[in-house]
N, C-alpha and C positions, 0 to 999 in steps of 0.2 A: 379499132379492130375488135370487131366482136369471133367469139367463140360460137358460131347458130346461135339459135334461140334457146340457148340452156340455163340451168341452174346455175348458182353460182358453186354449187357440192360438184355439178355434171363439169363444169368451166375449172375447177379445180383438179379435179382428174385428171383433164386434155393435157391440161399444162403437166402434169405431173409428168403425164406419158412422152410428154415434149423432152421431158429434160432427162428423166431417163434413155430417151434415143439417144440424145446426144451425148451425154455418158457413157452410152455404147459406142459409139462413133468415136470417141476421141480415144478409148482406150484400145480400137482397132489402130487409131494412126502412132500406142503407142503413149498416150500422156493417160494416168490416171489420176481424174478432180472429183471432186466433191460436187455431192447437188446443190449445195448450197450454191460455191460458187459458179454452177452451172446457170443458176435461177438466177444470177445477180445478172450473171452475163444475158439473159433472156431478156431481162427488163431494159440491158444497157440497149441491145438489138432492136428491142420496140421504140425504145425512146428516141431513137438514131433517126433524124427526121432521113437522112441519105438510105436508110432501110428500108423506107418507103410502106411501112403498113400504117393505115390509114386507120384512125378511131371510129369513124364511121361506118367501116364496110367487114363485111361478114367474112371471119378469116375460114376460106376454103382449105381444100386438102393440099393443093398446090401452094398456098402462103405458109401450111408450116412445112412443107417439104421444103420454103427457101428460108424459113426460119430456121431449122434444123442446120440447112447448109452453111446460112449465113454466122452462125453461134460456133459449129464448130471448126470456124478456116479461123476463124477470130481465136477461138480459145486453142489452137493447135499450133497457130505462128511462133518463130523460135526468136524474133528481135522484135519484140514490142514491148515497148516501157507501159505501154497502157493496158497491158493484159497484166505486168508484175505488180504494176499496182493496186489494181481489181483484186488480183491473188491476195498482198500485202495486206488490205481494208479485211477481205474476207477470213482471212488468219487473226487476224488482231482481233477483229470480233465476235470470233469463235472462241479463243484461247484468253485476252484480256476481259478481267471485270472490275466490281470495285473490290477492296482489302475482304470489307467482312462476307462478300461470298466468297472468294477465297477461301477465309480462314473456316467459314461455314460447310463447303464441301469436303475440305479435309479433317472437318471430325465427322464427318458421315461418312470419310472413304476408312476413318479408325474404328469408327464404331461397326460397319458394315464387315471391316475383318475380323472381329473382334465380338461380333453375334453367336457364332458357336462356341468359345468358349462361356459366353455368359451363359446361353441357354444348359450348357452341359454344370456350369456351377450350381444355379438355380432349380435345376431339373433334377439336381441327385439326390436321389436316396440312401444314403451310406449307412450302413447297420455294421458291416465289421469292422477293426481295427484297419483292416489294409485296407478298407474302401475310404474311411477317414483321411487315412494320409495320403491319398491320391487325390483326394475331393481340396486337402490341404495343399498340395503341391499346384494343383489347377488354382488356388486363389493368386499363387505367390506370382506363378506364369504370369495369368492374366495384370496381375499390376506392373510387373516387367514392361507385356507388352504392352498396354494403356499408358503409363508412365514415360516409356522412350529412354527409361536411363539405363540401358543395358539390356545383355540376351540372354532370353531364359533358359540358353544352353553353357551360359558360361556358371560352371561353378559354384566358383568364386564367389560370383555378384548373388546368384542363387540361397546361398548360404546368410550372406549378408542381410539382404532382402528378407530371409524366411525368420533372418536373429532380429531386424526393427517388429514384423508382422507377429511376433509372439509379444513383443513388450505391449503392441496395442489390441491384438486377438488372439489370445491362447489357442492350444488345440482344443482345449477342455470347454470352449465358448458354440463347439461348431454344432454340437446339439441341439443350443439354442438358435444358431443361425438357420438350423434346418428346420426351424418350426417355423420360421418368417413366410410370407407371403413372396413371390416372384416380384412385387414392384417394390418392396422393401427389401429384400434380398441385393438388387440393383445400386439400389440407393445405397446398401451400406456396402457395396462394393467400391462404388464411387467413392465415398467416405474414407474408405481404408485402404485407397489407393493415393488419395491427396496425403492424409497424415503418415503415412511409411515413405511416400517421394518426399516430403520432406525432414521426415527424419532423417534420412540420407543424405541430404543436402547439407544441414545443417551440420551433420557429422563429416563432411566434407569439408566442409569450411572449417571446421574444428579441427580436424585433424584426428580427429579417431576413428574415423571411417575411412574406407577404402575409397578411390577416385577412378576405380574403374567403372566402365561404363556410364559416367559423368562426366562430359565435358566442358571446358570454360566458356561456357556461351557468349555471355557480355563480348569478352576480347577478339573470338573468333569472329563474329558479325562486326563488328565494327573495323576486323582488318580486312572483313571481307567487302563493307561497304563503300569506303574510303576511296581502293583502286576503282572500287566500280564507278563512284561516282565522276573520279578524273575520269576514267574510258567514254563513257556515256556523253562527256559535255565535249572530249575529244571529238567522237563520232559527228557529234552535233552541230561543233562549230564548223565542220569537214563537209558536214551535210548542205550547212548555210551557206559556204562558201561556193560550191557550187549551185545554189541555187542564184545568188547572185551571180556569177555568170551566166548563167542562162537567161536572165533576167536581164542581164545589161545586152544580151543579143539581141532579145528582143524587140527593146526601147529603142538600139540605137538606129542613126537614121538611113545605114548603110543595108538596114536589115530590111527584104522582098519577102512580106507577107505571103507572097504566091509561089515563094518559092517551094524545091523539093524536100528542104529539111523543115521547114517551117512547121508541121503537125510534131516534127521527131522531139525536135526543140520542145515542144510546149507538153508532149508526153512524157517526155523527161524531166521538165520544170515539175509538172506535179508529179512527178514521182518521188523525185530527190524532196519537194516539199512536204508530202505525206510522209515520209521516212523523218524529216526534221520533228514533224510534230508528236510519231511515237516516241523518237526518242526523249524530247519533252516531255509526256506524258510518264514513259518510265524515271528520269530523272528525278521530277517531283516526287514520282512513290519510293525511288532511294531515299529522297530527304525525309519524306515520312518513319522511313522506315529509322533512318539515324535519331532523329528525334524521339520518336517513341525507345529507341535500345537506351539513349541517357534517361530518358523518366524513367524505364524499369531498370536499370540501373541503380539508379537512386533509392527507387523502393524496396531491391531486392538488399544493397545494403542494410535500410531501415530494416527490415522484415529478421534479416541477421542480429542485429543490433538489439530488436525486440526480444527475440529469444533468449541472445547469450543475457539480457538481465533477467529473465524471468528463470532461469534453471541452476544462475550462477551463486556456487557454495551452495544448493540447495539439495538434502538424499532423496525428497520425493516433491515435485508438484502437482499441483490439482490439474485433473485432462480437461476442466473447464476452462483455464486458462491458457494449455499449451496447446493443445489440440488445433483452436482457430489459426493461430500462428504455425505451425506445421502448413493446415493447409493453404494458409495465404502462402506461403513459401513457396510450396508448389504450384498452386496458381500464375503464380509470376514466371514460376520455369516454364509454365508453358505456353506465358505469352514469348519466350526467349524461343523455344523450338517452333513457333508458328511464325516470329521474323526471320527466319533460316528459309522454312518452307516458301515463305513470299519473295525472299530474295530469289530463291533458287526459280521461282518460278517464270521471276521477270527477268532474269540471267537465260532464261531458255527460249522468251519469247523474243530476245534481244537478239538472240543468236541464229534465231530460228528465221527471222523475219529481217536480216541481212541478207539472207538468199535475194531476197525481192531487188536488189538494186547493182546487181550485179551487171545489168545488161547497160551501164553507164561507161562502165568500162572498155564495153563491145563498141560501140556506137559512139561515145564523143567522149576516149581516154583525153586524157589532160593536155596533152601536143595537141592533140586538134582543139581542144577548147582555149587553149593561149592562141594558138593559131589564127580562132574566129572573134577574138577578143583585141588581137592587136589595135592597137593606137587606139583602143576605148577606154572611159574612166566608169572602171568596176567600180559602184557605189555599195559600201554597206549597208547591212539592213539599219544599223543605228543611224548610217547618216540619213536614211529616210524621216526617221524619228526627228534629227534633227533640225533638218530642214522643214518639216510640219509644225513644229514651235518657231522659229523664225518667219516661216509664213503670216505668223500672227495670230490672234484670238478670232473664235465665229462670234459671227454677230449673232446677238442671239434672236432677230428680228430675219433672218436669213431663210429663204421657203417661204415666208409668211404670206406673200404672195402668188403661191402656186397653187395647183388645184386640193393639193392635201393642206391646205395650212390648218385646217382645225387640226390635224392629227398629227402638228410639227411640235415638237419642244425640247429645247436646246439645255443639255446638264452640264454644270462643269465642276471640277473634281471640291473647289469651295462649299460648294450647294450641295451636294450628298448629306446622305444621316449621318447620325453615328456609327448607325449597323451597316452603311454601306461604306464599301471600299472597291476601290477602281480594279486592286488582285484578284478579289473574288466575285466582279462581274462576269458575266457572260454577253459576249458580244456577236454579232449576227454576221457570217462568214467566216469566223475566228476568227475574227480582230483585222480582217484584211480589208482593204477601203475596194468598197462597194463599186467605187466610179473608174477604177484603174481594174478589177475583173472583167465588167460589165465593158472595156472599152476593148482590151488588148487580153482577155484571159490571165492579168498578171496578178502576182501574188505581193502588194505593198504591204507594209501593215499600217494600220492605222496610228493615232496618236490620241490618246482619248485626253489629254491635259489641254487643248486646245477648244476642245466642247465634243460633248455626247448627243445624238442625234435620238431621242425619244420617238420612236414610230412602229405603231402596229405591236404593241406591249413587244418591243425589243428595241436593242441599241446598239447604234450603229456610227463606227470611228473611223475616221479618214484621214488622209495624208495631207493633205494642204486645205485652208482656208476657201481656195476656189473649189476644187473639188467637191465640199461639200455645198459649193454652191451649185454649180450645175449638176450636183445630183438631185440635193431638194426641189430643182427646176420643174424634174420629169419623174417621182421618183417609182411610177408603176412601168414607165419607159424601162427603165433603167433595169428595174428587177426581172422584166422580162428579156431583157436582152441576158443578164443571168442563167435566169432557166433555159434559153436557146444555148448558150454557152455549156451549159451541162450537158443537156441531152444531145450532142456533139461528144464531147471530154464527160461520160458517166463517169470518172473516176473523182467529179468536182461534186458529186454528193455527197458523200463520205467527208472531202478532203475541206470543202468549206461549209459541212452542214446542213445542206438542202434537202435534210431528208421531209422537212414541213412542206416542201412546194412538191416532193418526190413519192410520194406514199408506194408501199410495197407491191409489189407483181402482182397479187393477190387481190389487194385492194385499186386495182387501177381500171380506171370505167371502161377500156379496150376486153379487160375482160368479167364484164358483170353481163349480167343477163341481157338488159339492154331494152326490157318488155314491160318498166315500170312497173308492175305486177307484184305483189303481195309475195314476198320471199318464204319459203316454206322448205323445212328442214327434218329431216327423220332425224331422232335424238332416241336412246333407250338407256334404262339404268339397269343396272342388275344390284340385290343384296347380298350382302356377304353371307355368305354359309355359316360361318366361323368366326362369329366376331370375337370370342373369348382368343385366348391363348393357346394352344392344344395345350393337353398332359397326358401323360402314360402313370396308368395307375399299373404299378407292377407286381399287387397282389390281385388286380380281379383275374379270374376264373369263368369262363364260358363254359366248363367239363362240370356237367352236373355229378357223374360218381366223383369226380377229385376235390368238390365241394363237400358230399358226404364223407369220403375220406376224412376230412381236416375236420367237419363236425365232430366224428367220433375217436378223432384222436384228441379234440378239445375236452369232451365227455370224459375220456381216459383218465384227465389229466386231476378229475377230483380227485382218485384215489389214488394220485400218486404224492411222494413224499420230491419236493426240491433242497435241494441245497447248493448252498454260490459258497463261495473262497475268494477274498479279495486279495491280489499280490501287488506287487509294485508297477508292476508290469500293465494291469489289470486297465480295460478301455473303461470309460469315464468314472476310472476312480473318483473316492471322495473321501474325504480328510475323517473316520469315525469318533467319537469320544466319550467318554466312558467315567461317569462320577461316582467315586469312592468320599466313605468317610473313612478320614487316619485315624490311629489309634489315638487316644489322649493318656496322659501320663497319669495314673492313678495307683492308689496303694491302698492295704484294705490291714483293720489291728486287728490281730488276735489275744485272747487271754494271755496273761503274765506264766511266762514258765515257771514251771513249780514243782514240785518231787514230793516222796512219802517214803519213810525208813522205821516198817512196821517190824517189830520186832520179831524174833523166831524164835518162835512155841519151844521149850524147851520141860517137857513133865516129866517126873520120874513117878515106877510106880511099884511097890513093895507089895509081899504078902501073896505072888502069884504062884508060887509053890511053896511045899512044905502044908502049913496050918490051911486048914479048909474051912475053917470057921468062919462064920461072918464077918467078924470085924479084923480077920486076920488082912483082907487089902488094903493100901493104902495107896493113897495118889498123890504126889507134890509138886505145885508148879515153879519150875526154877528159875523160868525165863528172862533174862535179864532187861529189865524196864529203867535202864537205867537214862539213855539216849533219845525216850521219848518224851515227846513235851505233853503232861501230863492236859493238858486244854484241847 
């Protein structure tokens, strides 16, 4: 079925417009799908040899007006097992992946919430007091919410949170955090988000720390995985069970191929069989998930353990020592909050994806399946297992004579490596014997302790000794009665694999050009405008006078006199100090006390009256000299 003569861009389009009609169309009659599963159903319609478009001839206007038709009676029917299970395949591999995408997009769905507040920490320019504690309160936020142990509206934890973030970043450090760079700024966010989550933890464990907004993770997951994992193998062994009925209807000899339930039957066998194999798939990732909760368990004890001797009786340790343990602490918590998220996610897909088999119930509840099952012997899946060991061992000379015998070669589970193991093979059909598909559509499984079939770089295990003889007889017979088998049941690509002999709608030669012709493709790139970061500078000035302005208020500023006053209060205080010399104790002698007891002049003087004569005056001195020391 070719698309005209187009491109494979032009061929791409058509189809698009295909599936959106019929999108249109289905949600007129009332169902709304998905294009994907729209596009799976398109491929199923092509491949449907009873569809009738042919790879060779040019799909006119009139082939997709019956392709449209024909896609949306199919996807609009209300009792079909082979539509729920096209849905089921197309859910599961929409919604499952492996662990570390998972745990990979939900730190891009954290970090993605959690970009404004980085850019608004990193972006600030804080000069006042109150812009400080704001820029402070934004750190403690953000570790909250990056952390997960609590909400940046409670309190409580807030307080808590802000009393660990002062022991490892004062307020008085935020100066220096505002001179950092934006990609160093990030980093010690991150930093200071691991070593405060697990201060908290530890103080948790201690018992001096508060336990709100921390919860017992270990205990919670492990009561949480426990039930699940009984539910799960519940569902499963409920799921095999009826697959095995179905299975024995088929086989047994009372059962007319031609009859009217015979498609219903076999749409419902792989129904109920794709449902067995998700929930195996989920089971495994429970046991994963329990084994990894005891190893971080383990660790998270050790990590405990580390600290209380490194801090125990001690009034201060070195942050070269404690700091790594902090954040290994935390590390480990958040491998505990990422097994919650994965449980929770495969608890949703489990629940989500039981919708899909509900139409078992419609169609062939349990009375009619005893009903069509009377005076038959339901075989278990293990008895198959073990009647494919009692069959005996293959000869490993078995094919040898068939047209593939270069490309035959028999393993069996002695002969493996070291590095191989029979658990962590991958086998071609999942593990279902190729010759019992290929014969009746049925679902056996293999036995791979009996011998492994080495063909076509894969390997292939079967139910009985004969089997895998008449299959190595014919074995490109065989594979192609397979692929007829699918493109009938499209639900058997998914369910046993074939997407290697299936390749995608896109990729399918019905619709490539078809002109062997040189493929040519418009492609264009564009540069990024902006490859830096943006920033807002929120001093420049486009206003040439408001520039002048601030020049000559700078100018002003020679002739002025400043003066600052430091208080307690005061934004990035700093500790002043001020050297004095003390007095020293000194004493100094003076002269010997001493005194003088000069005597008083005492003259007497005669002759001042009366006789005028010269030698009539007389003068005597009577002073008494007695007291003085004559030296």
């Amino acid at each position: 079925m070719r698309i005209g003569k187009r491109g494979p861009s032009q061929a791409e389009t058509v189809i698009k417009a295909i599936i959106r009609k019929i999108v249109q169309r289905c949600q007129e009659k009332g169902a709304a799908l998905s294009e994907t599963l729209v596009g799976f159903m398109v491929k199923s319609v092509v491949l449907d040899p009873e569809a009738n478009f042919s790879v060779e001839r040019t799909l006119t206007q009139p082939d997709v007006d019956r392709l449209i038709d024909t896609c949306t009676k199919r996807l609009t029917e209300t009792k079909s097992s082979r539509l729920e299970t096209i849905k089921m395949q197309v859910y599961f591999d929409m919604n499952y992946t492996s662990r570390t995408e998972f745990i990979g997009e939900h730190r891009r769905v954290i970090r993605s919430r959690l970009v404004t507040t980085v850019n608004e920490i990193c972006e600030s320019r804080a000069l006042s007091r109150e812009e400080l504690q704001n820029l402070y309160r934004r750190i403690v936020a953000y570790i909250l919410l990056e952390s997960g142990l609590g909400s940046p509206t409670d309190m409580a934890i807030v307080r808590e949170t802000t009393t660990a973030l002062q022991s490892v970043f004062p307020p008085q450090e935020l100066g220096t955090f505002l001179e950092f760079s934006k990609r160093e700024k990030e980093r010690h966010l991150a930093e200071l988000t691991r070593i405060v989550s697990g201060i908290r933890l530890f103080n948790k464990k201690n018992g001096t720390g508060s336990s709100r907004g921390i919860e017992d993770l270990p205990i919670i997951i492990q009561d949480a995985i426990n039930p699940s994992l009984i539910e799960v193998e519940a569902e499963r062994q409920n799921a095999q069970k009826l697959a095995e009925h179905y299975t024995a209807i088929i086989m047994s000899d009372t059962f007319d191929p031609a009859a009217e339930n015979m498609d219903k039957i076999h749409d419902a066998l792989y129904n109920i069989a794709q449902w067995e194999v998700f929930l195996r798939i989920i089971y495994n990732e429970l046991v994963k998930s329990s084994h990894q909760v005891d190893t971080l368990t383990e660790k998270l004890n050790a990590a405990f353990e580390c600290i209380q001797n490194a801090v125990q009786q001690r009034t201060a340790v070195p942050t070269n020592q404690v700091y790594p343990l902090f954040i290994k602490l935390s590390e480990l918590w958040t491998f505990f909050q990422e097994e919650i998220v994965l449980l929770s996610v495969f608890q949703n897909i489990r629940q989500n994806a039981k919708e899909f088999i509900k139409q078992h119930e419609i169609l062939f509840p349990w009375p009619v399946i005893r009903k069509l099952t009377d005076g038959m012997s339901v075989k278990r899946m293990d008895e198959y297992l073990v009647d494919a060991e009692a069959s005996g061992r293959i000869d490993p000379s078995t094919g040898k004579d068939s047209a593939d015998k270069d490309d035959i070669t028999w393993v069996y589970p002695e002969t493996l490596t070291q590095n191989m193991k029979i658990e962590s093979m991958t086998f071609r059909f999942r593990s279902f014997c190729p010759l019992m598909l290929a014969k009746n559509g049925l679902l056996i499984p293999g036995n791979a302790k009996i011998g492994m079939l080495s063909h076509d770089d894969g390997f292939y295990v079967f139910s009985s000794v004969e089997a895998a003889k008449i299959f190595t007889a014919d074995i490109a017979g065989y594979l192609n009665k397979i692929s007829a088998q699918a493109r009938v049941s499209t639900e058997l690509i998914n369910l046993v694999q074939l997407q290697r002999q299936f390749q995608n709608l896109a990729q399918h030669e019905g619709f490539g050009s078809g002109s062997g012709q040189r493929l040519q493709q418009d492609t264009a790139c564009q540069t990024d405008c902006h490859i830096l970061p943006p920033t807002q500078d929120k001093e420049y000035e486009w206003n040439e006078w408001e520039m002048r302005r601030k020049a000559l208020k700078l100018a002003n500023l020679r002739k002025c006199i400043t003066h600052s006053t430091q208080t307690v209060l005061s934004n990035f205080r700093r500790e002043n100090e001020t050297q004095v010399y003390l007095p020293k104790e000194n004493d100094s002698q003076t002269k010997e006390e001493s005194y003088t007891n000069a005597p008083k002049k005492n003259v007497y003087y005669a002759g001042l009256r009366g006789d005028t004569s010269k030698n009539a005056f007389k003068q005597w001195d009577i002073t008494d000299y007695r007291g003085v020391d004559p030296n």
